[in-house]
N, C-alpha and C positions, 0 to 999 in steps of 0.2 A: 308346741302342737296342742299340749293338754289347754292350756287359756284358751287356745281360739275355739277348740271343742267347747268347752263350759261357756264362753260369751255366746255362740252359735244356740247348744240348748236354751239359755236365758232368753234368747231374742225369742225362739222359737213355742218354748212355753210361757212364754210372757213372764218370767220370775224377773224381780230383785225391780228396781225403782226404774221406771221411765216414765220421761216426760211427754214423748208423744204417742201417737194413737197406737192403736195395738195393731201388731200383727196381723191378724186375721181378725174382721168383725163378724158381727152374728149372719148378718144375710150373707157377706163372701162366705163363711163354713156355712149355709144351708146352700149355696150355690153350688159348692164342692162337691157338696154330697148328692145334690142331686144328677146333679153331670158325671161325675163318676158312677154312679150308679146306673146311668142310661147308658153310660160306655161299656159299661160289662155286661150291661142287657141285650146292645148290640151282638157285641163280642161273641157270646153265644148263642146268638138266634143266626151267628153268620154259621155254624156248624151244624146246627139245629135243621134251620131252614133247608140248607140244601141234602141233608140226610131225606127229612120228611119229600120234600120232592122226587126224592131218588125212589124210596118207598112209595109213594103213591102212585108214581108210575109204571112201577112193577106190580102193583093192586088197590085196586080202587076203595076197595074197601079200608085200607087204613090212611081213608082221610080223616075223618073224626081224631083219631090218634096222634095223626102228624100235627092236624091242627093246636091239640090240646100242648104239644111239646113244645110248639113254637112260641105259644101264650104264657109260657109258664118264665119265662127269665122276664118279663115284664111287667111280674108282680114285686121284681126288685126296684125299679123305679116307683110305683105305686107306694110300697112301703115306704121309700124315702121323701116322697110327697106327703106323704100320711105324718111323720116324723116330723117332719118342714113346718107343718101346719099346727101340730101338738105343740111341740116346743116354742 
């Protein structure tokens, strides 16, 4: 059980001698990261979103508000775009 864990980590961190391509290359982990990152921006603008609608229908005036809350998990993709680009 303990080898196959240790060969599993190795493949996974890319340690110890291989001959062929790696594991993960640079653009699949920037793809990761960016998809991942919009999956969770989802994720939360699915609970976000329908709160803010809840509230803005019970008063009009905290639309500005709900807008802002809705906006705000999609500066997690931006970041990972931003990152994407740096690196």
């Amino acid at each position: 059980m303990m080898e196959e864990l240790v060969l599993a980590t190795e493949t996974v961190l890319q340690n110890g001698t291989t001959e062929e391509a790696p594991f993960l290359t640079d653009s699949g982990a920037a793809a990761l990261a960016v998809g991942l990152s919009a999956l969770a921006a989802g994720y939360a603008e699915r609970g976000i979103g329908a709160a803010a609608v809840g509230a803005i229908a019970e008063d009009d005036d905290l639309f500005v508000p709900g807008l802002i809350m809705t906006v705000l998990p999609e500066t997690l993709v931006i970041f990972a775009l931003v990152v994407v680009f740096v690196i």
